[in-house]
Structure formats: structure tokens, C-alpha cells
N, C-alpha and C positions, 0 to 999 in steps of 0.2 A: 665285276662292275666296270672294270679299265680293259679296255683292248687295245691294241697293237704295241708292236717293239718299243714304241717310242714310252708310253705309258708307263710298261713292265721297265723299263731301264730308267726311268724319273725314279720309280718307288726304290729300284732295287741302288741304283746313286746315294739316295737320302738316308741309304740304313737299314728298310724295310721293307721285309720278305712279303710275298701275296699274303703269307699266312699270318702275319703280323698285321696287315692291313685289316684281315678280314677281325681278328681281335679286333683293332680300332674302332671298326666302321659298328661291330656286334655292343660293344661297350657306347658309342654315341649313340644307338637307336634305344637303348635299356637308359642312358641317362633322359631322353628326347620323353621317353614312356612314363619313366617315375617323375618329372617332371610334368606332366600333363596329369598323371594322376593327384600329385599336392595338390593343381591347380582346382581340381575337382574337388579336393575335399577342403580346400579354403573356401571352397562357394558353396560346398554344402554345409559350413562351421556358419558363414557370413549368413547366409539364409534361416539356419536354426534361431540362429541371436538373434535376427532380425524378426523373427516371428516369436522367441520369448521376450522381447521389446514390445511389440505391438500387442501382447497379453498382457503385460503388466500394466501399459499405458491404457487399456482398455479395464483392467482393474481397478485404477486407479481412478478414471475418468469416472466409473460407477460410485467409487464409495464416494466421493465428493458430491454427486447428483446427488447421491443419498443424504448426504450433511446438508445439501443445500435447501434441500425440501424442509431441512427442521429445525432452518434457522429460527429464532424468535423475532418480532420485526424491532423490540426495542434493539435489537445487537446490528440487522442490517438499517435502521435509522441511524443509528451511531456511525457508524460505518462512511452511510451514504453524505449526510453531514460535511466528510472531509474530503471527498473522493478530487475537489480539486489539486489537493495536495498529494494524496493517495496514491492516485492513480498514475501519478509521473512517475512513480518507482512500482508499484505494481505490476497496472498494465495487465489484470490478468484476461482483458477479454481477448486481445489476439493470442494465448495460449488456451484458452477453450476455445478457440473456434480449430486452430489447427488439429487441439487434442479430442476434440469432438463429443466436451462435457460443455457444462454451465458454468460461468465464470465465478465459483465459490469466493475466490482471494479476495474478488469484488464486494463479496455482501458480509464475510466474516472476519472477523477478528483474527481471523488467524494470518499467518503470510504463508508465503514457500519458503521452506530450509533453505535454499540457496540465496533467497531474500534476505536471511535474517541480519548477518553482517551487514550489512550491503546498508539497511535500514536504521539500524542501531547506528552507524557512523553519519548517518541523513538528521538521523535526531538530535545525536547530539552537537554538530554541525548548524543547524536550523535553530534550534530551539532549547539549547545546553541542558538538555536533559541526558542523563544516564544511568538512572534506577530513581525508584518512590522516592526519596527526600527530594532529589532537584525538579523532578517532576513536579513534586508538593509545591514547591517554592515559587515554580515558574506557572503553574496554574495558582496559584492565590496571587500572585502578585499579578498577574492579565486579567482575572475577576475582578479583584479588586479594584484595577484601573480601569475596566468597563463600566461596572457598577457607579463609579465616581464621575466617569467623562456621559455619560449620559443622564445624569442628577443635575451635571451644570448645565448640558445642554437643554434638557429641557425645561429649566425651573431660571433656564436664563441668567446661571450666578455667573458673577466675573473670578469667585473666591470661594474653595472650600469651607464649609460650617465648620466651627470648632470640633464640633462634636464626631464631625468627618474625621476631620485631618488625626485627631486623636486616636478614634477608630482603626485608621491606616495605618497609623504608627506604631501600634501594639499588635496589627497581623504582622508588618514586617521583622516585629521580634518574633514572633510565637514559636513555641517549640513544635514539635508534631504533635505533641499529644491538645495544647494548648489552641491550635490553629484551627478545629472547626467550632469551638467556643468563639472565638475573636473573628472569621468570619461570617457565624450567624449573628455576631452582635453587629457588624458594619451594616449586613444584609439587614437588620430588623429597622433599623434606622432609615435607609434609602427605599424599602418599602411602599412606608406610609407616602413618603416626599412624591413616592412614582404612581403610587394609586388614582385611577380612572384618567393620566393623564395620557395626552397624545404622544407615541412613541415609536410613533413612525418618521419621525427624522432622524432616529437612531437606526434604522434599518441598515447603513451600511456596517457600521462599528459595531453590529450585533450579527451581522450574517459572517463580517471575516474572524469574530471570534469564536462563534460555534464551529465554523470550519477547524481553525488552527486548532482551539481545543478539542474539539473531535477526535483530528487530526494524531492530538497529542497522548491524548488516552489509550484509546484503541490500540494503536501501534504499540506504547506502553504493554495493552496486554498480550500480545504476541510476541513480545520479548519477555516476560516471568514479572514486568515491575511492578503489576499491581492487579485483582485482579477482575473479573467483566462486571461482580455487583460493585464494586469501587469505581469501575469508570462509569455504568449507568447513575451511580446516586453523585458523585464529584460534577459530570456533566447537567444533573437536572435541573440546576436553577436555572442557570443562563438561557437553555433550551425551551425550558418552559415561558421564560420571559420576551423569547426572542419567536417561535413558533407562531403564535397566531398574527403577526406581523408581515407572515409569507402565507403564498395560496398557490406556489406551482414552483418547482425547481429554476423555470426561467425567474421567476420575481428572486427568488433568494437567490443567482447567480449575476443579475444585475446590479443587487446589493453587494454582494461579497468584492467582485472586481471594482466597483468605486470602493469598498471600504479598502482594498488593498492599494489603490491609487492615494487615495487621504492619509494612508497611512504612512507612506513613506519609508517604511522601515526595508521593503523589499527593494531590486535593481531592478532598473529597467529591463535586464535581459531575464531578471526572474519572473517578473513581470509579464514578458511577452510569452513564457515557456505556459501558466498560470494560466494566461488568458486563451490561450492555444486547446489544452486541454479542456478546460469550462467548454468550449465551441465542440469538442467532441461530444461530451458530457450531453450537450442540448441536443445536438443533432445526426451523431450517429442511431441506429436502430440498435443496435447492439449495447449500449454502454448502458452501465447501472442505472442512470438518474432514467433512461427511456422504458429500461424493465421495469421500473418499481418507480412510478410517478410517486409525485409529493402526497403524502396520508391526509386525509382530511382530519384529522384528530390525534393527539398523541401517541403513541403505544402506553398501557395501559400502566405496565412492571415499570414505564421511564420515573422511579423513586430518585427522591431530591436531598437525601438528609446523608449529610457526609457521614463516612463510616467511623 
């Protein structure tokens, strides 16, 4: 490979004989070879996985299609209900569209495993729930306080009826076993008082509370706390009272963002994330509320009588 004097006498100064070089030179082309060969077989390791990836994910994509087909609509009602809130940590329609299924996470109770933490610390965070008892506690006490702020609002009181205030006082003891005796007795009472009245100036304080409890249930059964007939019959009163009150997801999403404004309880930057989403919700193609428009009638299974 080297010619002239000058060459041979650099190699033969440094130490190293022609025959030593050609060692050298014989040993860099064998390390030059096995090294192009790893490189080959890293890209044929990196292509296998990338094609047992794209199987699974194509697996996966199916059995969900397949779930999604048989959802019940009382479960994706429930569901849709909360997707204001929902859907800010969901989000499952930009991974069905990349993963090239239906966006299941959207319409069922379930979440993603990689959700679940994630979730479980949003809930109890948001809404100090973390298993059935505080769940109990913080759903009868939002019912309770709906049920009451829309008896005054509409019957015009300045002041709870004795027979309220009593009522309220004996759910906020109740034991579990005690608490849906105390409140179907609050419910039997406010009733009558609401029968054939106008109840659509509750529309706001009744659309953000089927959201939030919706909201609250559902998620609920994706973590083990309770489980899907417990959240269809816990959700059916309010649902049932609040439903023929809306006629399209835009009417109940006009409701909910004033009822979250009147409410006060969220920030204004919760506020704008809320409002940001609902504007998806309305106007994307893709999002739950544009698949599956508002039902003209209830779903059938939506049972009311706490468990």
C-alpha cells in the first residue's frame, strides 16, 4: 500500500515492520467489517420491534373498535355528561386518530393504564375524593346542595324550610348504610315543592352539576371505587331532573360554562382551560359530543334508586 524509500523508512523509524503493518491494516478492515455488520443487525433488531409494535398497536386498536361497538348508551351518556372535565386529561381522540382506532377512552368508563395515576391524583386534587366513602360524602353533599339552591331559587325563598334545613342536617351525619334513606327523605320533600314548576332558570346549576358528577362517578369506576350500576343509579336523579331541560349539547354547554362562571369555586385560568375544551367539544368533527349528538330521550337502564 506505501511506496517509496521515504514511506518504508517512516514505518520502519516508528517500530513497524511491512509485515506488522499489513497485521494492522488486515485487523482495521475485519474491525471496519464487524462493525458494519452490528450496524446491520441493529437495523434489522430496530425494524423487527418496529413491526412487533405496529402489530400490537394494530391489536389493540381492534379489540377497542370491538369494545366500542358494545358500549351500552347509558355508560357512553354518562361518560359524555362529563367530557368537559374528562377530556382535559384524557384526550383520547388525538391517540385514536394517530393509532387509527375509535376513540374508546372517550365513550367508556374505562381510562388508560398509563392514565390511571395520573387521574386518581386529578380527583382527589379537584374534588377530595379517593375511594367510595369520600366519594359518598362529596356526592350527597353537591346533591344535596343542588337539590336545596334550586327549591329556593325557584319557589323564590330567602330561607330554608324547617323541614329542609332538618333534612340536610341528618344526611350530613348519615352513616353509609344510613345515607340513601336520608337522602330519599330530603328528595321526597323537594319533589313535590318542584312539581310542574319552571326549571329552567336552574339550567346553569344543573348542567355544571351533572358534569362534575358525572365527571365524578365514572372516573370513580375506572379506578375500582365503585362500581358502573352504582354510578348509573347514584347519577339518576339529578340526570333525570336536569335532561329534559337541554335539547342539543350546544344548549347544555352554554349552561354548564355560565354555571361554572356563577359558581365561583373554579380560577380563572381553570376557567379558560374549561372553556377552551367545551369549544372543542362543539366544534371539532372528531370529538365525542359531534359522534354521538345529544339522545332525544333518556337511555333506558339510566336507574335512580341508590344502591
Amino acid at each position: 500500500m506505501f511506496s517509496g524509500v521515504a514511506s518504508k523508512n517512516a514505518w520502519l523509524k516508528s517500530g513497524i515492520s511491512e509485515g506488522g503493518m499489513t497485521v494492522v491494516f488486515g485487523f482495521l478492515r475485519e474491525l471496519k467489517e464487524a462493525w458494519a455488520e452490528g450496524i446491520a443487525e441493529a437495523k434489522e433488531e430496530l425494524a423487527q420491534e418496529a413491526a412487533m409494535e405496529g402489530m400490537a398497536k394494530s391489536s389493540l386498536a381492534m379489540r377497542l373498535n370491538e369494545k366500542f361497538e358494545s358500549l351500552p348508551p347509558e355508560e357512553i351518556f354518562s361518560v359524555l355528561l362529563g367530557s368537559p372535565l374528562r377530556e382535559i386529561f384524557v384526550d383520547d381522540a388525538s391517540r385514536a386518530k394517530k393509532d387509527d382506532r375509535k376513540p374508546y377512552y372517550s365513550f367508556s368508563m374505562e381510562i388508560p393504564d398509563d392514565k390511571s395515576e395520573e387521574m386518581a391524583g386529578y380527583l382527589k386534587r379537584d374534588f377530595d375524593v379517593d375511594g367510595r366513602s369520600t366519594l359518598r360524602e362529596n356526592f350527597s353533599e353537591a346533591e344535596g346542595a343542588v337539590y336545596t339552591y334550586i327549591a329556593m331559587l325557584v319557589l323564590n325563598l330567602e330561607k330554608l324550610p324547617e323541614d329542609v334545613a332538618v333534612s340536610l342536617q341528618e344526611l350530613s351525619l348519615a352513616s353509609e348504610e344510613e345515607w340513601p334513606v336520608k337522602l330519599g327523605a330530603l328528595k321526597s320533600i323537594f319533589k313535590p315543592l318542584l312539581e310542574g314548576k319552571d326549571l329552567s332558570p336552574c339550567k346553569p346549576p344543573l348542567a355544571l352539576w351533572m358534569a362534575r358528577l358525572s365527571y365524578m362517578t365514572t372516573v370513580s369506576v375506572a379506578l375500582g371505587y365503585i362500581t358502573k350500576p352504582t354510578a348509573y343509579t347514584w347519577l339518576g336523579d339529578i340526570v333525570r331532573l336536569g335532561f329534559p331541560l337541554f335539547d342539543s349539547w350546544q344548549d347544555y354547554a352554554e349552561s354548564y360554562t355560565r354555571g361554572e362562571k356563577e359558581d365561583g369555586t373554579n380560577n380563572a385560568l381553570g376557567r379558560a382551560i374549561i372553556e377552551k375544551k367545551v369549544v372543542w367539544l362543539l366544534n371539532d368533527a372528531g370529538s365525542p359530543w359531534s359522534l354521538y349528538p345529544w339522545p332525544k330521550e333518556l337511555p333506558e337502564d339510566f336507574q335512580g334508586k341508590k344502591p
